[in-house]
C-alpha positions in Angstrom: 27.5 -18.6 14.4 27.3 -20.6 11.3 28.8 -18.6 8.2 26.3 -18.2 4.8 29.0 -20.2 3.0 28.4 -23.0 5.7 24.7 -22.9 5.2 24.6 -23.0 2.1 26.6 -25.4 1.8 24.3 -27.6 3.8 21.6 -26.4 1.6 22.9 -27.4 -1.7 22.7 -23.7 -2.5 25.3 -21.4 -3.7 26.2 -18.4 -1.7 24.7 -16.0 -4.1 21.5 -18.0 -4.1 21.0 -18.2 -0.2 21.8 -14.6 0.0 19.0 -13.4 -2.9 16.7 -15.7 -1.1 17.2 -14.9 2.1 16.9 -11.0 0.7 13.7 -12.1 -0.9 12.4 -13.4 2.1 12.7 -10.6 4.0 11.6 -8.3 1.7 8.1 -10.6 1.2 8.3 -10.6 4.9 8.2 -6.8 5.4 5.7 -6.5 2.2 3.3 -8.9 4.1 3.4 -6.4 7.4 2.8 -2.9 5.6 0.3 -4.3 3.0 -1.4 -5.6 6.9 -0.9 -2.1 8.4 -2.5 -0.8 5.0 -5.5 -3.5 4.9 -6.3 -2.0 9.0 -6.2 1.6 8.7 -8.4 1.9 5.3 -10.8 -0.5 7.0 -10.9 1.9 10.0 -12.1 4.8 7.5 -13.6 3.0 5.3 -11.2 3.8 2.3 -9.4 1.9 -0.5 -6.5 4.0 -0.2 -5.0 7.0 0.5 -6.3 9.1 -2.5 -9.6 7.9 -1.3 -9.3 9.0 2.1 -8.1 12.7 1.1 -10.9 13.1 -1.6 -13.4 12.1 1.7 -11.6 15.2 3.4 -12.0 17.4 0.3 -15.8 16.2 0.2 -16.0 16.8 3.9 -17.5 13.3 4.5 -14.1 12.6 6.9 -13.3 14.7 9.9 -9.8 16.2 9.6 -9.5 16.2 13.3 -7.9 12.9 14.5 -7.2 11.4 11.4 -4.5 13.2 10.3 -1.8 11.4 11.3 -3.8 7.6 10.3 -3.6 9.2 6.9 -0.2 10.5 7.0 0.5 6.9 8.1 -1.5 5.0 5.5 0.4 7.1 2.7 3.7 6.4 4.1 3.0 2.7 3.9 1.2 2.6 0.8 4.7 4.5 -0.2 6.9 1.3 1.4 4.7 -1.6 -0.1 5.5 0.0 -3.9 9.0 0.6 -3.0 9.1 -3.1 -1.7 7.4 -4.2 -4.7 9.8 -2.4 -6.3 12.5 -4.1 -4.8 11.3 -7.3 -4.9 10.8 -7.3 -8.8 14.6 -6.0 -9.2 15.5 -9.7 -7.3 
């Protein structure tokens, strides 16, 4: 297996800069799968976000049956995509 020195090396990149890139990368990647997971489940109810889709269970306008766990879900991701943005900034 090829070392990150070696790489970079080839890449005309320091070590440091392969590794934050690479670190970026992945964190873009992983932004770019729950902001997808995110986009799917508030289309399903017909929400923006989260918020939105507990105020439709305060208002009664969203079945609590089923759904619970889709909104459980969607706030847990919408929870990762700003921790990711987070991290993503601090690059």
């Amino acid at each position: 297996m090829t070392s990150y020195r070696t790489l970079a090396t080839r890449l005309k990149m320091s070590k440091q800069g392969l590794e934050r890139e690479s670190l970026r990368v992945y964190l873009q990647h992983r932004l770019r799968e729950a902001q997808a997971d995110i986009v799917n489940l508030c289309h399903k109810y017909g929400v923006q976000d989260a918020a939105e889709m507990e105020a439709r269970y305060r208002e009664g306008t969203l079945p609590e049956a089923g759904t619970w766990e889709d909104f459980f879900q969607l706030d847990h991701l919408e929870a990762r995509r700003d921790e990711l943005l987070s991290l993503l900034r601090e690059l």
